[in-house]
C-alpha positions in Angstrom: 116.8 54.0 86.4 114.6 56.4 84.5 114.9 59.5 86.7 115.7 62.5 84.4 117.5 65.2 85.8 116.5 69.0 84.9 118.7 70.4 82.1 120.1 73.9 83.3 119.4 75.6 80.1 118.4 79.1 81.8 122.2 79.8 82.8 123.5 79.3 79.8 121.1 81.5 77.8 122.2 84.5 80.1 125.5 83.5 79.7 125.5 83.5 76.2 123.6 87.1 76.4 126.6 88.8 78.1 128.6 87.1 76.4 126.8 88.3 73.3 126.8 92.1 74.3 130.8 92.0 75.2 131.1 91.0 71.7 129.1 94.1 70.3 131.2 96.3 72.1 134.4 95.2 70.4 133.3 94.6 67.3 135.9 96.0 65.0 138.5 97.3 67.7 140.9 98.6 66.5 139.4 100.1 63.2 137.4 103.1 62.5 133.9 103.1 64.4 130.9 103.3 62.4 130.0 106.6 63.9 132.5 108.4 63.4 132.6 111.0 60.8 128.8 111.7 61.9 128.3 115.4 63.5 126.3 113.9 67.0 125.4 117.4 68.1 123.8 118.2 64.3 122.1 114.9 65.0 120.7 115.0 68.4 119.5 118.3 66.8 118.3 116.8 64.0 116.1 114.1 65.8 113.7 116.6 66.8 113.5 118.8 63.4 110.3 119.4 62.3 111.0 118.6 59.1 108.9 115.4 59.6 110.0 114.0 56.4 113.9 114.5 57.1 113.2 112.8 60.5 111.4 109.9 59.2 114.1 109.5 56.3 117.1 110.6 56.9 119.1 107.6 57.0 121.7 109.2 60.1 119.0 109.8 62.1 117.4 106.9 61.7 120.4 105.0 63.1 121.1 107.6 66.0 117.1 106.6 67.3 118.3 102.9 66.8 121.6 103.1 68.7 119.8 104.9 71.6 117.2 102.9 72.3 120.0 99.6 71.5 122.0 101.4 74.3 119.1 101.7 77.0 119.0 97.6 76.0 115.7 98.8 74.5 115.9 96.2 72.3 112.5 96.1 70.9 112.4 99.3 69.7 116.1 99.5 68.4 114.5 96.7 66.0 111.9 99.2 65.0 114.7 101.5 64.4 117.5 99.1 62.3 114.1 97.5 60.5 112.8 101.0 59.4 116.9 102.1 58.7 117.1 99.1 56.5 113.6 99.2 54.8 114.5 102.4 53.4 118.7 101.8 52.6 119.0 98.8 51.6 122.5 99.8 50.0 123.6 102.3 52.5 127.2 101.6 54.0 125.8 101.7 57.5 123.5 98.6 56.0 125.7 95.3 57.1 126.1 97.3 60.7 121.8 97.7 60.6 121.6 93.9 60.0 124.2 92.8 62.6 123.0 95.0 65.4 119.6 94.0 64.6 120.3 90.3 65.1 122.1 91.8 68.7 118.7 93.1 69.2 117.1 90.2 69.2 119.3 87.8 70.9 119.4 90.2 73.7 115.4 90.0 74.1 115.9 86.0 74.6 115.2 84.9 78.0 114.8 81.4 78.7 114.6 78.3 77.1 110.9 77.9 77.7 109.9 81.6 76.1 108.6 81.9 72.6 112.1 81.4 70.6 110.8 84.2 67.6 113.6 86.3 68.8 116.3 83.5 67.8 114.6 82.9 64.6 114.6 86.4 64.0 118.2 86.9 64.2 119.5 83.9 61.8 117.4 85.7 59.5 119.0 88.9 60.4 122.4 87.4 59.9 121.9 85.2 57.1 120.8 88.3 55.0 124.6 89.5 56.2 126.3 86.8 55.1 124.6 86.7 51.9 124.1 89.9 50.9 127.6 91.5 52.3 129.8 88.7 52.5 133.1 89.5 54.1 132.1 92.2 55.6 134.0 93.8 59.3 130.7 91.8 61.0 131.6 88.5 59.7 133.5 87.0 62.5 130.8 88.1 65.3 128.0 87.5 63.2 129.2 83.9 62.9 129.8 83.5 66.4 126.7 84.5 66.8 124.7 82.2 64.3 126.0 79.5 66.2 125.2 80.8 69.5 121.7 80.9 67.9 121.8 77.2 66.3 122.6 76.0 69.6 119.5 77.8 71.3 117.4 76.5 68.8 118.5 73.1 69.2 117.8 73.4 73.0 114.1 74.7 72.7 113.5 71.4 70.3 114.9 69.3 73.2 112.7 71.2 76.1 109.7 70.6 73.9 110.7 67.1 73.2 111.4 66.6 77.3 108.0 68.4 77.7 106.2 66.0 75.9 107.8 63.4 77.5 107.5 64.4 80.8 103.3 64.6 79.7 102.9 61.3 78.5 102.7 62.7 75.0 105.6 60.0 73.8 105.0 59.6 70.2 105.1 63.7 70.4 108.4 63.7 72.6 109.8 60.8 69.7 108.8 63.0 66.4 110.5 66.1 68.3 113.6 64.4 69.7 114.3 62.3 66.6 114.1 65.7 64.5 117.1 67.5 66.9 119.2 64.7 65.8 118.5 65.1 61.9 118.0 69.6 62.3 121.2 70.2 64.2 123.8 68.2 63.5 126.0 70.8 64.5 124.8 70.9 68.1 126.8 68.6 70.1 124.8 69.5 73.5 121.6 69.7 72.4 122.0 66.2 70.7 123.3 64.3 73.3 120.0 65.4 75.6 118.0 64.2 72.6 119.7 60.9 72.6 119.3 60.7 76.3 115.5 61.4 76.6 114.9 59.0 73.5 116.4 56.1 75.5 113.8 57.0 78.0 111.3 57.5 75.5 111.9 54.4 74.1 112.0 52.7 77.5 109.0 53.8 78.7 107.0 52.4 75.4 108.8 49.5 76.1 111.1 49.3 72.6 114.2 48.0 74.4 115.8 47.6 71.2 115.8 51.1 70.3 116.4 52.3 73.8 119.6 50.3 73.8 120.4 51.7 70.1 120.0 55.1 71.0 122.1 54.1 74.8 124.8 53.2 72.6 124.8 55.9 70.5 125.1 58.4 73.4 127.9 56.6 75.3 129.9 56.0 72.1 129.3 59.6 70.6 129.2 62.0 73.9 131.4 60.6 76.5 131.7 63.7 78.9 128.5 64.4 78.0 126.3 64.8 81.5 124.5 61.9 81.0 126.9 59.1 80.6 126.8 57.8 84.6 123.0 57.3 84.2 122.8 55.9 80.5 125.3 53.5 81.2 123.4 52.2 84.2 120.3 52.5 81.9 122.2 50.2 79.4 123.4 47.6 81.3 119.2 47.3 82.7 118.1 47.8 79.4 120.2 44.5 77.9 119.3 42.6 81.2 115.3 43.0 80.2 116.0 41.8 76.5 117.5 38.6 78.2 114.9 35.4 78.1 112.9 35.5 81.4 114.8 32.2 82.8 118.3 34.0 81.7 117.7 37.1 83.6 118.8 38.1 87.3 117.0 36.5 90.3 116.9 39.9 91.1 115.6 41.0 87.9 112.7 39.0 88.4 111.9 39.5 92.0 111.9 43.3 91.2 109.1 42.8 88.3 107.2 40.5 90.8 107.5 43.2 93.4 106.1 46.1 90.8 103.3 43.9 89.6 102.1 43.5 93.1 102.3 47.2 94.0 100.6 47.9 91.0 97.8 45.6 91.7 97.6 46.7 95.0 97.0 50.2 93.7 94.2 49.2 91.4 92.6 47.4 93.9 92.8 51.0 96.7 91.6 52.7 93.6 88.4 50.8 93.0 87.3 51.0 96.8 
C-alpha cells in the first residue's frame, strides 16, 4: 500500500501566523508599553522634518516608520525600518523590541510550505541575536515560542522537498533530504514522523525492504497518534511478507506478483506497437 496522502501543511502555517500576531499584541501585558513615554504628535511631526538627517537618524522616528508600516502588516518594509533602527542603535533600549518585532516581520510574510522559506531563516536569526545578546529580556517568552514555531516550519519545508523528490523519482534525492530531518530537527516531532513515513516508501520503492521495515518500526514505535500509523502498519505487515522466502509467502502474495508482472508486460508490449 504505497499511496501517500497530501500533508496539509498550508493550514497550519496560517494558523501559526495568527497565532503569531495574537502573541505580538500581548506581549508584555500588563507592564509598561514600549511607546509610552514617546510624544506621538512631536513624532508624526517629526517624520516629515526636513531635517533630513534627524529623519534618517533619529532613533524614535525610525521606530514610529517601522511600527506603521508593521501595523498596515507591511511587513517588508517594517523590516527596512527595525533593520535600519538596529543598524544604527545597536545599544538602544528599544533594541531587543527592534529584534523581536523584526523576527514578527518575517514570520508574518510566510505563506506556504512550498514558498521560498528565507523569511523563517531570517527570523531565527532575528531571535537568536535576542537571546544572545539580551538574554532575559520582556521578549523572551514569545521570542521562544516563536523560535519553535519557526524550527517546526523549517523541519516541514525539508520534508515537502524530501516528498517532492520522492514524488519525481528523484529517490536517492528524497533519502539524503528525509534522512537529514531526522538528524536537523530532533525537536520536531511532526515533521519527523512524515520523514519516517516517506522513507519507508522511499525505501520500498528501491526495493530495500530491510530498511523500509526499520524505518516502519521506527515510526509505529516512536509516533503512535501520529497520522500515519493505519497505513505504515499495513505497510509493515506487506513489507515482512516480501522478505519471506518465495515458497513461505502468501498464495496470495504470489498470485499478486504474477498478476503485476503480466500487466507490466502487457504494457511493454502496447508500448512497442
Amino acid at each position: 500500500m504505497t499511496m501517500c496522502r497530501t500533508i496539509q501543511f498550508g493550514n497550519s502555517i496560517f494558523a501559526c501566523v495568527v497565532l503569531l500576531l495574537i502573541m505580538s499584541g500581548c506581549a508584555g501585558s500588563g507592564q509598561k508599553k514600549v511607546g509610552e513615554g514617546i510624544d506621538h504628535a512631536a513624532v508624526d511631526e517629526a517624520v516629515f522634518d526636513p531635517d533630513l538627517t534627524r529623519v534618517a537618524y533619529d532613533p524614535t522616528i525610525i521606530m514610529k516608520r517601522a511600527e506603521g508600516f508593521f501595523e498596515r502588516k507591511e511587513f517588508a518594509e517594517a523590516v527596512v525600518e527595525y533593520d535600519h533602527f538596529l543598524d544604527l542603535h545597536k545599544d538602544h533600549r528599544l533594541t531587543p523590541y527592534a529584534l523581536y518585532k523584526t523576527a514578527l516581520s518575517y514570520v508574518n510574510q510566510v505563506q506556504t510550505i512550498d514558498r521560498d522559506p528565507e523569511p523563517v531563516i531570517k527570523a531565527r536569526r532575528s531571535l537568536e541575536r535576542l537571546f544572545t545578546n539580551f538574554p532575559g529580556s520582556r521578549y523572551e517568552a514569545d521570542a521562544r515560542a516563536i523560535h519553535k514555531t519557526c524550527y517546526g516550519l523549517m523541519a516541514k519545508q525539508e520534508v515537502y522537498v524530501g516528498r517532492f523528490y520522492f514524488r519525481t523519482g528523484g529517490y536517492l534525492a528524497a533519502l539524503h533530504r528525509l534522512e537529514d530531518v531526522i538528524k536537523e530537527y530532533p525537536d520536531a516531532p511532526e515533521a519527523i514522523a512524515d520523514a519516517l513515513y516517506y522513507l519507508v516508501l522511499t525505501y520500498r520503492k528501491i526495493d530495500d525492504l530491510g530498511l523500509a521495515t526499520e524505518y516502519a518500526q521506527k515510526l509505529l514505535e516512536g509516533y503512535p497518534t501520529s497520522e500515519h500509523h493505519e497505513e505504515t502498519t499495513l505497510m509493515l505487515a506487506e513489507l515482512r511478507e516480501e522478505a519471506l522466502p518465495p515458497q513461505q509467502q502468501p498464495t496470495t502474495r504470489i498470485a499478486k506478483r504474477s498478476t503485476d508482472w503480466v500487466k507490466s508486460l502487457r504494457s511493454m508490449l502496447t508500448f512497442t506497437r
